[in-house]
N, C-alpha and C positions, 0 to 999 in steps of 0.2 A: 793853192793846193800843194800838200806835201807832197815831195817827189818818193819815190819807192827806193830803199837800201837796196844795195848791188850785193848777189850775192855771192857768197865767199867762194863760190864753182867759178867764179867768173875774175877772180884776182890773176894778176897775171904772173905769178910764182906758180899757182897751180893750171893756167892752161898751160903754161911750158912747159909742164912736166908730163901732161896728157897730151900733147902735141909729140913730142918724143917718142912716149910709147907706143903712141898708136901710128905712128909712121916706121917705128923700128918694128914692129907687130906687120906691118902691111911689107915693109920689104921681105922679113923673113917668109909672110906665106907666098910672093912670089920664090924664094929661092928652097924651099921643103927643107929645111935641115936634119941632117942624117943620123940617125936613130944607132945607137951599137948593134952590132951585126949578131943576129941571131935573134934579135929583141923581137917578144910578144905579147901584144897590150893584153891578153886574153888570158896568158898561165901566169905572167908578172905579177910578183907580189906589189899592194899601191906605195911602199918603199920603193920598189926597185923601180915601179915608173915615175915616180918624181925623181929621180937618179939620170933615168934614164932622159928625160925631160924636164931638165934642170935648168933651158938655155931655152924652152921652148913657152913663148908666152899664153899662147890661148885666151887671151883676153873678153870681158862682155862687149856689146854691143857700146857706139855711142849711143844711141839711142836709148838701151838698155840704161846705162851708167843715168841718164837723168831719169828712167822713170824710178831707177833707186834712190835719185834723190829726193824726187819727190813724195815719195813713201816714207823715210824718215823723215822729212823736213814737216808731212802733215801729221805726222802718230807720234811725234817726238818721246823716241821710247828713253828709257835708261841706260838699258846695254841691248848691244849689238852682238852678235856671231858670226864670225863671217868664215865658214869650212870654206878653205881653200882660199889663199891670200896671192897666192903667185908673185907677180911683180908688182902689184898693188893700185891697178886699175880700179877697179870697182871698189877698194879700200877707199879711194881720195873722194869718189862719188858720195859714199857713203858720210865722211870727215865733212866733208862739207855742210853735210846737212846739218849735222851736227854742231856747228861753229854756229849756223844761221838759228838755230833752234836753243841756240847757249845753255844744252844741256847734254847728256848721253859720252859713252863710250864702246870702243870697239873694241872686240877680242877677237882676231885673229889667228887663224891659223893655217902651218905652212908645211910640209915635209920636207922639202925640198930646203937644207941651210942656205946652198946660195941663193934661192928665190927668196927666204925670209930676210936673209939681208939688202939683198937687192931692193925689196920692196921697204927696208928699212930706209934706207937711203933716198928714194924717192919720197915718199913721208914728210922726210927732215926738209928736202928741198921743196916741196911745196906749202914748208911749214905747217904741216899736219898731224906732226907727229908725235905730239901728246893729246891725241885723242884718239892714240891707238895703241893697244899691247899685240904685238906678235906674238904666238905662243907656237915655237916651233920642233913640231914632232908631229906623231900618231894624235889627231885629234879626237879620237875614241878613249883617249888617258890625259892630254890635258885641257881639255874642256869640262873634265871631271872635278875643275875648279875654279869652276866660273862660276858665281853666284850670281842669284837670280834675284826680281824677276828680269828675265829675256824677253824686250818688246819686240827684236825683231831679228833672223834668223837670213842669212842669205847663205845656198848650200849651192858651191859651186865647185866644188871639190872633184875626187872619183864620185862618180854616175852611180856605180854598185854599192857605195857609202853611202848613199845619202837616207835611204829609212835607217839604220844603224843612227847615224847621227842623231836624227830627227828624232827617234826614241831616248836618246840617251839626256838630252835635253829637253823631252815634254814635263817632267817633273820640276821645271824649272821655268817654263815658258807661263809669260801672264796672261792672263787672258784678251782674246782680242789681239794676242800675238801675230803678226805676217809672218810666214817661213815663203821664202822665196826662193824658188829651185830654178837656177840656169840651164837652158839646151834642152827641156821637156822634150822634144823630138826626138831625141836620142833613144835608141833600144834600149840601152841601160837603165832606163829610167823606168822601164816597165813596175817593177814592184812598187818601186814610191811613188808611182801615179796613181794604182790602184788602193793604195794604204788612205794617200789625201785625200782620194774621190770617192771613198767609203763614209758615208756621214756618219755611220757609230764608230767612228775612230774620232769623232770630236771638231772636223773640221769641213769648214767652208773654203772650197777650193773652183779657179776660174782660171782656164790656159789665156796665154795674155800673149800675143803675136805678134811677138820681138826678135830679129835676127832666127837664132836656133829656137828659140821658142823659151818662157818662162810660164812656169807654175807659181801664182797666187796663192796664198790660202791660210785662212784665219781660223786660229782658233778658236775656238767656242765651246769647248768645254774637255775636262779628263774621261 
């Protein structure tokens, strides 16, 4: 009997690199690192809080990170989106899937330059990093040139972004598309929970209960 390929989550360039994050990720939320004084998530423009939260990782879930694998490794789309790249946690989850499915590409994106290079950098050293474009700025303007079709959609960005996103991209999503929304428990998320859980807005949508929580949800039609 043939033995099963190891997959490319599992190289050890890339657990060292997700080992890293995620223990430098766990010491920072032991020590709360200090925000500029006066700063508020609430009037801040989402420039000023990636600015502001430049050094601050917020990363998915482990757990989260393989069920994104396993999403792209079974729907083996073409291109990927990924609002909100930060230090590029769920980017590698993503990359992987991707290498084991020997097809697809990601389009990320980042507001934050030092998070988009940061996350450039880890990339390169988990050798991942031609099966990713970072596209760093306002991703409301460059996502505006990503061409479709878009198999799958991960919006992990600002919380108050994300039906913004999600619209600006339906015109481009294939059908049968995944959009996959992080931290569904969040307040913020109120509009875009109500937008995907509308079935005449074209989508099948299922809360999935992970860490902060994820939203599912397929499209099925414009």
């Amino acid at each position: 009997m043939l033995g099963c390929a190891m997959s490319a989550l599992y190289d050890p360039k890339v657990q060292a690199v997700l080992e890293r994050l995620f223990a430098a990720n766990a010491l920072q939320e032991d020590s709360a690192p200090a925000l500029p004084q006066g700063f508020s998530y609430e009037t801040s423009s989402p420039q000023e809080r990636a600015d502001a939260m430049s050094a601050v990782y917020m990363p998915i879930s482990k757990q989260g990170g393989q069920l994104l694998y396993s999403l792209v490794r079974s729907s083996r789309p073409e291109a990927i989106v990924e609002f909100g790249t930060s230090f590029g946690i769920s980017t590698i989850y993503l990359a992987c899937a991707l290498v084991d499915s020997g097809k697809g590409h990601i389009f990320g994106t980042e507001l934050s330059a030092a998070k988009a290079k940061a996350a450039h950098r880890n990339l390169l050293e988990a050798g991942l990093a031609d099966k990713v474009t970072i596209l760093q700025g306002d991703a409301l303007e460059t996502l505006t040139n990503v061409l479709g079709p878009i198999g799958l959609a991960l919006l992990d960005g600002w919380k108050d972004m994300n039906l913004a996103v999600l619209k600006l991209l339906e015109p481009r999503l294939a059908a049968g598309a995944l959009i996959i929304a992080d931290d569904s428990s969040f307040e913020t998320m109120t509009d875009y929970l109500h937008y995907v859980r509308d079935r005449t807005n074209g989508y099948v949508s299922v809360s999935f209960p992970v860490a902060d929580g994820m939203e599912i949800s397929c499209r099925t039609g414009g």
